[in-house]
N, CA, C and O atoms as a Tripos MOL2 file, in Angstrom:
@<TRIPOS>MOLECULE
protein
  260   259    65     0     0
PROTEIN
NO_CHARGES

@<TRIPOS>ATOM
      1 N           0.8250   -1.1950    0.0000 N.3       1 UNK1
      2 CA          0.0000    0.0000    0.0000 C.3       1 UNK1
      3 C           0.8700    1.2590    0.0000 C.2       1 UNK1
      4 O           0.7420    2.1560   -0.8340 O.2       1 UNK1
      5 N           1.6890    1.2620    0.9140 N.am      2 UNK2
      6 CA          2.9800    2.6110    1.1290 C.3       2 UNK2
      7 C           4.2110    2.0850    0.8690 C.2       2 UNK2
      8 O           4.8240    1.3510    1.6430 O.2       2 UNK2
      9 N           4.6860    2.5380   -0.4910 N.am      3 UNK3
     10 CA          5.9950    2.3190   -1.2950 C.3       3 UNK3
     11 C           7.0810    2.6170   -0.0430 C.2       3 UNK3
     12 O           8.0110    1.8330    0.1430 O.2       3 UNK3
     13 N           6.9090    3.7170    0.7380 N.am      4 UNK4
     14 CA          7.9640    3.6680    1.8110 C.3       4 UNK4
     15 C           8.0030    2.4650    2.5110 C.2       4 UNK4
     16 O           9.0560    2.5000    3.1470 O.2       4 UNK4
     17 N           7.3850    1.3560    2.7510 N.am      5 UNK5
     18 CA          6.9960    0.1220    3.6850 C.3       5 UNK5
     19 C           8.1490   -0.5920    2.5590 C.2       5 UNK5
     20 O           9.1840   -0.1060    3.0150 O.2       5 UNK5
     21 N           8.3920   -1.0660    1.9020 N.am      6 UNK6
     22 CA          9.4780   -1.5910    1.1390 C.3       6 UNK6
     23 C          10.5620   -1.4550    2.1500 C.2       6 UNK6
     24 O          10.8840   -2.5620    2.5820 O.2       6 UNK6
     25 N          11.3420   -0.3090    2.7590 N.am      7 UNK7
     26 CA         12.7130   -0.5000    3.2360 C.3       7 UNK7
     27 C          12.0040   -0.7040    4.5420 C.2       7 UNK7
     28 O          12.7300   -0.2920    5.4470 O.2       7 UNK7
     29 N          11.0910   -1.0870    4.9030 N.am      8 UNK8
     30 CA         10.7140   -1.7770    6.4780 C.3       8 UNK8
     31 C          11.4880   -3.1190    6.5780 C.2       8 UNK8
     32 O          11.8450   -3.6300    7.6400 O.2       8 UNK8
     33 N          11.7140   -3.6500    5.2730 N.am      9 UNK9
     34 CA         11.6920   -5.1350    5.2350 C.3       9 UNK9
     35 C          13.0360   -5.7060    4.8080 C.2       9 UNK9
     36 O          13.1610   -5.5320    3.5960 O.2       9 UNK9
     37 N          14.0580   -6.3030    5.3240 N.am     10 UNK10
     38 CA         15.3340   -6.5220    4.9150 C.3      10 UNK10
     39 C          15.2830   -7.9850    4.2180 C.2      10 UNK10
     40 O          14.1880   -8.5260    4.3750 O.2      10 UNK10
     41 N          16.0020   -8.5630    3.6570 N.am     11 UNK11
     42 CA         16.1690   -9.5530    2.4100 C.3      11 UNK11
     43 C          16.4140  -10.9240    3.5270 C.2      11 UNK11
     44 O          16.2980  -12.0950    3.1640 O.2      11 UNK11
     45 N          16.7620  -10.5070    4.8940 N.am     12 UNK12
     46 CA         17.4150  -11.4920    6.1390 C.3      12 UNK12
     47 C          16.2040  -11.7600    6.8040 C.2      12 UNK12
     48 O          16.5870  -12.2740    7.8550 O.2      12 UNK12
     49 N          14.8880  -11.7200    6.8300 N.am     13 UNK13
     50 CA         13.7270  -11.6040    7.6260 C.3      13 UNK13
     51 C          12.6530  -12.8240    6.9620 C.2      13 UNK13
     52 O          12.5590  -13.1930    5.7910 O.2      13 UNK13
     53 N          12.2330  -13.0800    7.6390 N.am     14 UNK14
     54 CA         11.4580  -14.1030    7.7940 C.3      14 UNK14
     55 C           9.9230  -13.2970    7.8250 C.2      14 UNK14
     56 O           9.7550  -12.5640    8.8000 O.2      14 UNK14
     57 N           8.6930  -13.3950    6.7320 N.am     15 UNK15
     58 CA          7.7530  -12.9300    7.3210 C.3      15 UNK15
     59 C           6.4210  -13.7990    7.3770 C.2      15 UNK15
     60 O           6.5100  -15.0160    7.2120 O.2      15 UNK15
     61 N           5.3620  -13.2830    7.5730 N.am     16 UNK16
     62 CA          3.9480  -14.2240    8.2610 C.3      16 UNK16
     63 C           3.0380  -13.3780    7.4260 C.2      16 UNK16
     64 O           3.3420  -12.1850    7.4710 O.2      16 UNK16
     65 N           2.1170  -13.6350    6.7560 N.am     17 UNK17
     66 CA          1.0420  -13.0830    6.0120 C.3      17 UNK17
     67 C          -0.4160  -13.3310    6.9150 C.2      17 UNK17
     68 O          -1.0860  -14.2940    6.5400 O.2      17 UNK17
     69 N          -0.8620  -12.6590    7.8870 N.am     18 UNK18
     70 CA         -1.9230  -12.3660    8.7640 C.3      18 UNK18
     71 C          -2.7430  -12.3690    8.1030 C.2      18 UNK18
     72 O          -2.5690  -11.5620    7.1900 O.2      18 UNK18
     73 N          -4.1200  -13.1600    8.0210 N.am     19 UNK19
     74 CA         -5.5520  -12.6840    7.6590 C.3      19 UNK19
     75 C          -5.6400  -13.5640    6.3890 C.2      19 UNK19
     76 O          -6.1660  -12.9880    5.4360 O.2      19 UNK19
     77 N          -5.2070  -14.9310    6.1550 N.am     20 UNK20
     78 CA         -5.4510  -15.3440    4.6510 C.3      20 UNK20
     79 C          -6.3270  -16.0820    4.7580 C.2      20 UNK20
     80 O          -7.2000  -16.1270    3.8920 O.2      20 UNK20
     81 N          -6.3560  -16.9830    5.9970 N.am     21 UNK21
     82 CA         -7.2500  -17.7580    6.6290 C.3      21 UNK21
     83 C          -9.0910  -17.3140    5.7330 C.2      21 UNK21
     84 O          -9.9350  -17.8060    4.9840 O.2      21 UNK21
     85 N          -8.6910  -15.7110    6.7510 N.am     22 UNK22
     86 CA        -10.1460  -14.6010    6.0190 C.3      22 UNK22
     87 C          -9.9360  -14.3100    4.7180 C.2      22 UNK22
     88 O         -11.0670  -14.4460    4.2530 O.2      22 UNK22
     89 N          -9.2700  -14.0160    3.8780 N.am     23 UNK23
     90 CA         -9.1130  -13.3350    2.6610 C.3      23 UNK23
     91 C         -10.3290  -13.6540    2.1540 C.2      23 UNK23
     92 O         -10.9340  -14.7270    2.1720 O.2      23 UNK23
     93 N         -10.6720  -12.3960    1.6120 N.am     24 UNK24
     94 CA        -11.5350  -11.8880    0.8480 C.3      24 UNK24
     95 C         -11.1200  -10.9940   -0.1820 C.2      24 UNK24
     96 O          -9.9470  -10.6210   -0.2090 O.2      24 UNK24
     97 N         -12.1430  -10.5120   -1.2390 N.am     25 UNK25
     98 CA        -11.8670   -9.4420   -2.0410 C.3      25 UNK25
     99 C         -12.2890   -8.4110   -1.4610 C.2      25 UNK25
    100 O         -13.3160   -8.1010   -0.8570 O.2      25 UNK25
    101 N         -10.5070   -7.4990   -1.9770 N.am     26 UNK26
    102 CA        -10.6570   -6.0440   -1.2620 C.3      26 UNK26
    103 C         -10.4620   -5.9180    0.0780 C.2      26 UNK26
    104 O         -10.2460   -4.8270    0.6060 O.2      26 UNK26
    105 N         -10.5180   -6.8760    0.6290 N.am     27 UNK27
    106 CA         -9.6660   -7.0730    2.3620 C.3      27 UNK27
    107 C          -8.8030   -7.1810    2.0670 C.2      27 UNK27
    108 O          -8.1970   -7.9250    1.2960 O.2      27 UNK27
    109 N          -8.4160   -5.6270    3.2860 N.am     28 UNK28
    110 CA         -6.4610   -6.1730    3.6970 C.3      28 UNK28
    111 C          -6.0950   -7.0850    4.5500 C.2      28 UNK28
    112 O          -6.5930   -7.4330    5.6200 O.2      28 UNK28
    113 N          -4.6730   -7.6330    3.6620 N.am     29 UNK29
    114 CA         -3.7740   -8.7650    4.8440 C.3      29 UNK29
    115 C          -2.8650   -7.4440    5.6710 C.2      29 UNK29
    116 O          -2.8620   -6.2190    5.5450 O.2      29 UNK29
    117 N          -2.0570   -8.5110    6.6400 N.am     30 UNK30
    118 CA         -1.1910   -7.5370    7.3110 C.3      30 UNK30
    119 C          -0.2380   -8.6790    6.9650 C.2      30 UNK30
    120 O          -0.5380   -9.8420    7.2380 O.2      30 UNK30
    121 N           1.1300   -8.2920    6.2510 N.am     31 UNK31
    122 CA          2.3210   -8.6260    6.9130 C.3      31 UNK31
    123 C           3.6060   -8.2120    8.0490 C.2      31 UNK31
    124 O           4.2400   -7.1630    8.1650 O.2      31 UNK31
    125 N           3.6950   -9.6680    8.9080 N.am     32 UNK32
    126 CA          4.4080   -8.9090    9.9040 C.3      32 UNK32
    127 C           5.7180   -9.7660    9.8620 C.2      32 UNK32
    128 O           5.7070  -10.9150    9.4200 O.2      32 UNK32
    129 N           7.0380   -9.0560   10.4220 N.am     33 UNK33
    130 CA          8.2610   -9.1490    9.6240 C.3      33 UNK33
    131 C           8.5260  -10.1600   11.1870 C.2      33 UNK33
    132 O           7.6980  -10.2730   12.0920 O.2      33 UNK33
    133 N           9.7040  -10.7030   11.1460 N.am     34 UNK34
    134 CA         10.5000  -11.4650   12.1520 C.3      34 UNK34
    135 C          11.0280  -10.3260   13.0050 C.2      34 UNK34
    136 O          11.8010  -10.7150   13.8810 O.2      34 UNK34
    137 N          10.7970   -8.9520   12.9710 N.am     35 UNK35
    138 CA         11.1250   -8.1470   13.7480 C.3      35 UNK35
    139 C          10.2660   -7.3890   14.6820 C.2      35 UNK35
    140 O          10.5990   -6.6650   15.6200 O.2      35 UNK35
    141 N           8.9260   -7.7470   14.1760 N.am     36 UNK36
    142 CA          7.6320   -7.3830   14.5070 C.3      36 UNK36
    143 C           6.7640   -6.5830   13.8640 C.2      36 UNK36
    144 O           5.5720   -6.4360   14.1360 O.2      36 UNK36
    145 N           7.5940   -5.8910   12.7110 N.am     37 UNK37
    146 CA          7.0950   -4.8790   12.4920 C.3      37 UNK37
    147 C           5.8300   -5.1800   11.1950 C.2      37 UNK37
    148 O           5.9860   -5.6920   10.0860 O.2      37 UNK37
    149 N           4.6600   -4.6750   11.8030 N.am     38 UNK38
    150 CA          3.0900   -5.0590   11.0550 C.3      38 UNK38
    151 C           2.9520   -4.3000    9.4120 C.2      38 UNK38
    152 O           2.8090   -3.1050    9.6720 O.2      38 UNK38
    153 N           2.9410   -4.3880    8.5780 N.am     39 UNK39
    154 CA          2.4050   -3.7430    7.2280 C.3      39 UNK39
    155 C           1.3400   -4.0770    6.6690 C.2      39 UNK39
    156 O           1.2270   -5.2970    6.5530 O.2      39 UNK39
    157 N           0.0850   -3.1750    6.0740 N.am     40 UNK40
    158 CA         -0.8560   -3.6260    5.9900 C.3      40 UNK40
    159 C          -0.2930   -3.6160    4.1430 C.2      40 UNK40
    160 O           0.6230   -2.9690    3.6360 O.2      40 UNK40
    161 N          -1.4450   -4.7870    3.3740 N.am     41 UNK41
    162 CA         -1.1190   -5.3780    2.1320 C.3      41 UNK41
    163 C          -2.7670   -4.9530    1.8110 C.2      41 UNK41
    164 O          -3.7410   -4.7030    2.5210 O.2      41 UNK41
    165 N          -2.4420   -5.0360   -0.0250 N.am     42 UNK42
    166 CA         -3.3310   -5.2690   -0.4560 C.3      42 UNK42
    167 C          -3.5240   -6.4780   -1.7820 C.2      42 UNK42
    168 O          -2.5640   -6.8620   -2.4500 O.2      42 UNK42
    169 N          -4.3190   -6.7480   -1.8980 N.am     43 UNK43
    170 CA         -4.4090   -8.0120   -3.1310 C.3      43 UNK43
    171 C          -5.2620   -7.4970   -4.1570 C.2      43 UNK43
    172 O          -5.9400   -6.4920   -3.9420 O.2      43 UNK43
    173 N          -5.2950   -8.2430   -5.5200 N.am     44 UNK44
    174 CA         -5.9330   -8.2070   -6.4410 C.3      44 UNK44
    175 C          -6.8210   -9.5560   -6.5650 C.2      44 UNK44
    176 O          -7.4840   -9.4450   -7.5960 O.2      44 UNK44
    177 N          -7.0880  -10.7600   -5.9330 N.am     45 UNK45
    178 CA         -7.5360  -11.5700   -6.1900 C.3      45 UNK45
    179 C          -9.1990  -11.4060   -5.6000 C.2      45 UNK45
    180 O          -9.7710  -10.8630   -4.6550 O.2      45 UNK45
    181 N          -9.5580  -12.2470   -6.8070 N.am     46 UNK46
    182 CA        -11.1880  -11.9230   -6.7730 C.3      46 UNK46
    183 C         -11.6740  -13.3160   -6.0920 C.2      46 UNK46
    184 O         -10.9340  -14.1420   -5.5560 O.2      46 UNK46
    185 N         -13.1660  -13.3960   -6.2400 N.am     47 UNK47
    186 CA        -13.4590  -14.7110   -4.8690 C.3      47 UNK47
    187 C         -13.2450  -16.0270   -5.7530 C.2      47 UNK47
    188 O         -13.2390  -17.0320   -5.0420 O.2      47 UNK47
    189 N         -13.0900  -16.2550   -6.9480 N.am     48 UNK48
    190 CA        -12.6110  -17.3880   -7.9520 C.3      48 UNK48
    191 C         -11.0600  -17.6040   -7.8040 C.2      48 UNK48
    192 O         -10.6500  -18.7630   -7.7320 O.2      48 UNK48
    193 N         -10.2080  -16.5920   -7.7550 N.am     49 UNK49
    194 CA         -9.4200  -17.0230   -7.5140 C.3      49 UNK49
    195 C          -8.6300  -17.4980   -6.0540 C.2      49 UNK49
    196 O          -7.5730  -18.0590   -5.7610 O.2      49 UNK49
    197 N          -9.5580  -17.0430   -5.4850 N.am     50 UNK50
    198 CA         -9.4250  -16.7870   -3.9020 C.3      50 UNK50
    199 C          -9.4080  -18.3790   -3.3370 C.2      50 UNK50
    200 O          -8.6490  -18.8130   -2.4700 O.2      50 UNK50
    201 N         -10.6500  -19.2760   -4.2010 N.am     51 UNK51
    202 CA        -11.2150  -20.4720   -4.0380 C.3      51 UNK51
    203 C          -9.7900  -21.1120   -4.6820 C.2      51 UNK51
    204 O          -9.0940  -21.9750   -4.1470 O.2      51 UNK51
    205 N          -9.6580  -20.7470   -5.3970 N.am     52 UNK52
    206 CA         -8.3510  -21.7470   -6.1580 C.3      52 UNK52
    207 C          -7.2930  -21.6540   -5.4870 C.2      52 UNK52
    208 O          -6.9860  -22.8100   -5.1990 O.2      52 UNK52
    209 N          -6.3820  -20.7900   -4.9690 N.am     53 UNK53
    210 CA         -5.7060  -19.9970   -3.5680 C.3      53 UNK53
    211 C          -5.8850  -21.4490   -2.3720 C.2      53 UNK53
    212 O          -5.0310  -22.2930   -2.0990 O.2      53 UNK53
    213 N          -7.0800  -21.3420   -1.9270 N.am     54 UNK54
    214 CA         -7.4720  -21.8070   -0.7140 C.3      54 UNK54
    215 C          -7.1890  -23.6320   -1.3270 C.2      54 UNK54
    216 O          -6.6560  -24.4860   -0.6190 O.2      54 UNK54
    217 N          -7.6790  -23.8740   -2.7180 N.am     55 UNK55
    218 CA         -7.4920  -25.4170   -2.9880 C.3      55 UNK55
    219 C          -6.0390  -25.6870   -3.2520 C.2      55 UNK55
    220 O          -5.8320  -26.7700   -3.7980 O.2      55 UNK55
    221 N          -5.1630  -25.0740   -3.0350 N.am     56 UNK56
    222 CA         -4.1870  -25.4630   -3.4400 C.3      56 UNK56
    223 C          -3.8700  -25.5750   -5.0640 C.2      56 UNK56
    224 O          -3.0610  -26.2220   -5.7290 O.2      56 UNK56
    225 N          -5.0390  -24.5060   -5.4010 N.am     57 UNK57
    226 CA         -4.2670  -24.5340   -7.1290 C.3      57 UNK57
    227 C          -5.8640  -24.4940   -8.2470 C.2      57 UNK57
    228 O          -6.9160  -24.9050   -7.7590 O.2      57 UNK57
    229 N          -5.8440  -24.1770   -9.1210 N.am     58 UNK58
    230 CA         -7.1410  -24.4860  -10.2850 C.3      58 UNK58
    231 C          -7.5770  -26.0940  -10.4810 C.2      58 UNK58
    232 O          -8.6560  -26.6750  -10.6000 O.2      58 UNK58
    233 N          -6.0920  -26.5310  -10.4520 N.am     59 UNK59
    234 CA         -6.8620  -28.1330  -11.0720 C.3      59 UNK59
    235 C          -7.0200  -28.5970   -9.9290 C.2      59 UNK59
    236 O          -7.8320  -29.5070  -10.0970 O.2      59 UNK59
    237 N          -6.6690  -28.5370   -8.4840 N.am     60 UNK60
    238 CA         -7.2450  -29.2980   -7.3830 C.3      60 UNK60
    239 C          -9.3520  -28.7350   -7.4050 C.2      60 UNK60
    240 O         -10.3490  -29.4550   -7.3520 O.2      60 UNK60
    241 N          -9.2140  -27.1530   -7.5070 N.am     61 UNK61
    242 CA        -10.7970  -26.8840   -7.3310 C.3      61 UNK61
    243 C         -11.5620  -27.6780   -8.4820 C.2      61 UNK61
    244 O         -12.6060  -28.3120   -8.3290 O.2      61 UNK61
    245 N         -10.9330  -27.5420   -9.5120 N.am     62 UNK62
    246 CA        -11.5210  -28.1870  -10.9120 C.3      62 UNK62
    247 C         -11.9890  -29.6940  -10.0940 C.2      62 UNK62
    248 O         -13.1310  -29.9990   -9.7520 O.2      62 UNK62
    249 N         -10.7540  -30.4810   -9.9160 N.am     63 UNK63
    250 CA        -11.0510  -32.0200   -9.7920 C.3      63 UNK63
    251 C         -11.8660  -32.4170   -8.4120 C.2      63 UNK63
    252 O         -12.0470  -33.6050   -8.1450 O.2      63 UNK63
    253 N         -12.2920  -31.4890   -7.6470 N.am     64 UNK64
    254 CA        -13.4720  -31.6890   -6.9740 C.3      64 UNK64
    255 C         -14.8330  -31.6330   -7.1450 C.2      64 UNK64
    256 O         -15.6460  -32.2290   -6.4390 O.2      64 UNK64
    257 N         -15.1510  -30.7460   -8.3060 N.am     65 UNK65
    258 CA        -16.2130  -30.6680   -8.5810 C.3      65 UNK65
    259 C         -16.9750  -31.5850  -10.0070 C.2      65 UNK65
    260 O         -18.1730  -31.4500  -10.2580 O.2      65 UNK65
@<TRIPOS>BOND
     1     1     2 1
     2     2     3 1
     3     3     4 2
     4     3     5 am
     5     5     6 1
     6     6     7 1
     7     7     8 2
     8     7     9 am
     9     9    10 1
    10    10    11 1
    11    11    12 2
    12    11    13 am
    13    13    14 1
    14    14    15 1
    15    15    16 2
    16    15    17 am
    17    17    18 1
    18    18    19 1
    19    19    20 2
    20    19    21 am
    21    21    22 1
    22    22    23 1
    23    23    24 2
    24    23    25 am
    25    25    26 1
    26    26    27 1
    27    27    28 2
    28    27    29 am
    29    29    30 1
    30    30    31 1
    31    31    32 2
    32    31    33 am
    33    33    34 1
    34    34    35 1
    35    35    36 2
    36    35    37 am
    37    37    38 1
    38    38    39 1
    39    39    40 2
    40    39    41 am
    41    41    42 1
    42    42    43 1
    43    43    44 2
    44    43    45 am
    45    45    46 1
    46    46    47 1
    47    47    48 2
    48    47    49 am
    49    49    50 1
    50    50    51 1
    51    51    52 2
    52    51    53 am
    53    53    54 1
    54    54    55 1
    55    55    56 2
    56    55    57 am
    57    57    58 1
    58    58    59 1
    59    59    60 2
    60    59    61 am
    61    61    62 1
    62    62    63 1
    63    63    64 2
    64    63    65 am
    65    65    66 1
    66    66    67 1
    67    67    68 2
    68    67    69 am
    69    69    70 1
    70    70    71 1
    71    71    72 2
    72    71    73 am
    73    73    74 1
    74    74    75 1
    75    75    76 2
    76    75    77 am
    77    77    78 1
    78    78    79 1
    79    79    80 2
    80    79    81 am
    81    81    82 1
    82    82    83 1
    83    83    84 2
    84    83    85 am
    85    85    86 1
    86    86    87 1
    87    87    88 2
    88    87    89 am
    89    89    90 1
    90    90    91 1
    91    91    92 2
    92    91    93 am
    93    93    94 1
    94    94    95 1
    95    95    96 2
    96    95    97 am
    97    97    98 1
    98    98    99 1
    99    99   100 2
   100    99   101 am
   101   101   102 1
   102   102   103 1
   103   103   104 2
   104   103   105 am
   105   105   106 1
   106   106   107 1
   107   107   108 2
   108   107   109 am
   109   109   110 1
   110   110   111 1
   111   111   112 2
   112   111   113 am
   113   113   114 1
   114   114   115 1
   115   115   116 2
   116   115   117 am
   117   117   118 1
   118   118   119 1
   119   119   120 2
   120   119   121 am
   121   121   122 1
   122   122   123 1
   123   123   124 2
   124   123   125 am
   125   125   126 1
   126   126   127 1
   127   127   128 2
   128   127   129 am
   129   129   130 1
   130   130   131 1
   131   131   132 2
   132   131   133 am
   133   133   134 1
   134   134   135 1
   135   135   136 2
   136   135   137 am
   137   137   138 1
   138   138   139 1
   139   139   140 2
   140   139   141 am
   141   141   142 1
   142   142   143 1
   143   143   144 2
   144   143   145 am
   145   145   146 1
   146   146   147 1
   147   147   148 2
   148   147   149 am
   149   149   150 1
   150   150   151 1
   151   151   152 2
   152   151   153 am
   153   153   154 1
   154   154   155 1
   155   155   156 2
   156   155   157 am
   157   157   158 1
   158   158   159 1
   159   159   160 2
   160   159   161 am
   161   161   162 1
   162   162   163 1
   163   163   164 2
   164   163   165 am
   165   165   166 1
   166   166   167 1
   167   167   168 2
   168   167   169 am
   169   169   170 1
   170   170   171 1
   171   171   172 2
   172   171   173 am
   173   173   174 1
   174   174   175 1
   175   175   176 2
   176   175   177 am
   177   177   178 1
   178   178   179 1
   179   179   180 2
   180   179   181 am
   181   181   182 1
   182   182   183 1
   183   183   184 2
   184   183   185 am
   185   185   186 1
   186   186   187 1
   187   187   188 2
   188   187   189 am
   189   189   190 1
   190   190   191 1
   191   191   192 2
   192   191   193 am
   193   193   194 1
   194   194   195 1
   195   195   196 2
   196   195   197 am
   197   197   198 1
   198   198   199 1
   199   199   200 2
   200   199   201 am
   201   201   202 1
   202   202   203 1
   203   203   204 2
   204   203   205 am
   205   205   206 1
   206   206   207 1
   207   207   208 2
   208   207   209 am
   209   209   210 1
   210   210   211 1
   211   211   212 2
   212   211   213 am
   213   213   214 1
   214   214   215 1
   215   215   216 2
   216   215   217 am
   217   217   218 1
   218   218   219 1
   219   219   220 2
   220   219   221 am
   221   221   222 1
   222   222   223 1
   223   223   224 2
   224   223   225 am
   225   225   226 1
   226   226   227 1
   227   227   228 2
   228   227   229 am
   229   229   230 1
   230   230   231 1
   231   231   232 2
   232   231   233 am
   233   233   234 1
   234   234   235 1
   235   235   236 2
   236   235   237 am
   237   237   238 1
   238   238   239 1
   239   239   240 2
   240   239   241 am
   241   241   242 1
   242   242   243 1
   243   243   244 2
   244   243   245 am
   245   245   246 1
   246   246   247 1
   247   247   248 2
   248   247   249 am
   249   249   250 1
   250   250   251 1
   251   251   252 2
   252   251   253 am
   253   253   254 1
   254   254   255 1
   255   255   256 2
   256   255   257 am
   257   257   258 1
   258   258   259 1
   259   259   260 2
@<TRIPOS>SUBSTRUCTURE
     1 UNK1         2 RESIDUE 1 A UNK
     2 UNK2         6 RESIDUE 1 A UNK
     3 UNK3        10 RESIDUE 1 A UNK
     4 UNK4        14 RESIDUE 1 A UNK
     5 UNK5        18 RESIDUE 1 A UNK
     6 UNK6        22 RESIDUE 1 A UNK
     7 UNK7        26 RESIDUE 1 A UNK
     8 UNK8        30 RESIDUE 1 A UNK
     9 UNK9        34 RESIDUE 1 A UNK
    10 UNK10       38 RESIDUE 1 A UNK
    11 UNK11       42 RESIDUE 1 A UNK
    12 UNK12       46 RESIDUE 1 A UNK
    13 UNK13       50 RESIDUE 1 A UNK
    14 UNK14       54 RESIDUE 1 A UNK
    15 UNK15       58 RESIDUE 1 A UNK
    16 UNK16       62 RESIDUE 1 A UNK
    17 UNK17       66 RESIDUE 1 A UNK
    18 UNK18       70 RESIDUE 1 A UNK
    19 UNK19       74 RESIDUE 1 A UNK
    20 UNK20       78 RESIDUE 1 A UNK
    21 UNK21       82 RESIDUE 1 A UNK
    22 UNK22       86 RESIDUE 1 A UNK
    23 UNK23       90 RESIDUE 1 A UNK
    24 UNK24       94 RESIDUE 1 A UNK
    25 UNK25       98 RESIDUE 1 A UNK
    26 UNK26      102 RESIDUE 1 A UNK
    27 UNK27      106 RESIDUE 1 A UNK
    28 UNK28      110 RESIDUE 1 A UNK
    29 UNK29      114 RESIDUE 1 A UNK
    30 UNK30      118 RESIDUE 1 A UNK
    31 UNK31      122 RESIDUE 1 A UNK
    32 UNK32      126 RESIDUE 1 A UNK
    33 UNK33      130 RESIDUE 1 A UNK
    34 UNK34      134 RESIDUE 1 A UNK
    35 UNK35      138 RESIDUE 1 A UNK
    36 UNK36      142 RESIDUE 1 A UNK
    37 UNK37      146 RESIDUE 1 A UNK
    38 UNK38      150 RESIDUE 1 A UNK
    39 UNK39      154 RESIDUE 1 A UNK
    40 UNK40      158 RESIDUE 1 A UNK
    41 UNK41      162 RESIDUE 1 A UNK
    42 UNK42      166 RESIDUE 1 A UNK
    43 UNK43      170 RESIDUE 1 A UNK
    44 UNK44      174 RESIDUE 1 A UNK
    45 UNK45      178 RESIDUE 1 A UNK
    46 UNK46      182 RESIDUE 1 A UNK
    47 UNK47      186 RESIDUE 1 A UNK
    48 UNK48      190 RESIDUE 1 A UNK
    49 UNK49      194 RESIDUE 1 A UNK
    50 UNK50      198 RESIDUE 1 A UNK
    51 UNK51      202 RESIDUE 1 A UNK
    52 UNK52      206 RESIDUE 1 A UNK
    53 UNK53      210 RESIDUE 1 A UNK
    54 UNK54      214 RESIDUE 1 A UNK
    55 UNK55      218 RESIDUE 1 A UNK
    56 UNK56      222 RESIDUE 1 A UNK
    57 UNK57      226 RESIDUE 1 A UNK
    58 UNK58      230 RESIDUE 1 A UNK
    59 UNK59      234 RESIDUE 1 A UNK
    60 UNK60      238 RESIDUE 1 A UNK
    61 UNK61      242 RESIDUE 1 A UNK
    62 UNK62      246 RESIDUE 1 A UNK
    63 UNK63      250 RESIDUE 1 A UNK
    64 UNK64      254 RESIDUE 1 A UNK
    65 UNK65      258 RESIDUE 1 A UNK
């Protein structure tokens, strides 16, 4: 979301993507760094792809249905 949030984050850090569990369209995630420090994210994925996301891929959602 804030191009300054880029040098929050060093190349040595480990991070956690908060809120995917929920993801939705147009909800923000938060990523938070191995240092603590929280950044809020935004996505482009819509609720089709969101479903494919959550299956582990297109052809897993495909081969369930």
């Amino acid at each position: 979301m804030n191009p300054d949030d880029y040098d929050k984050v060093s190349g040595n850090e480990f991070i956690s993507i908060l809120g995917v569990k929920d993801i939705q369209p147009g909800k923000q995630l938060i990523m938070e760094t191995s240092k603590g420090v929280k950044i809020p994210l935004t996505h482009t994925l819509n609720e089709q792809q969101i479903e494919w996301f959550k299956a582990g891929g297109a052809i897993n959602t495909i081969s369930k249905k």
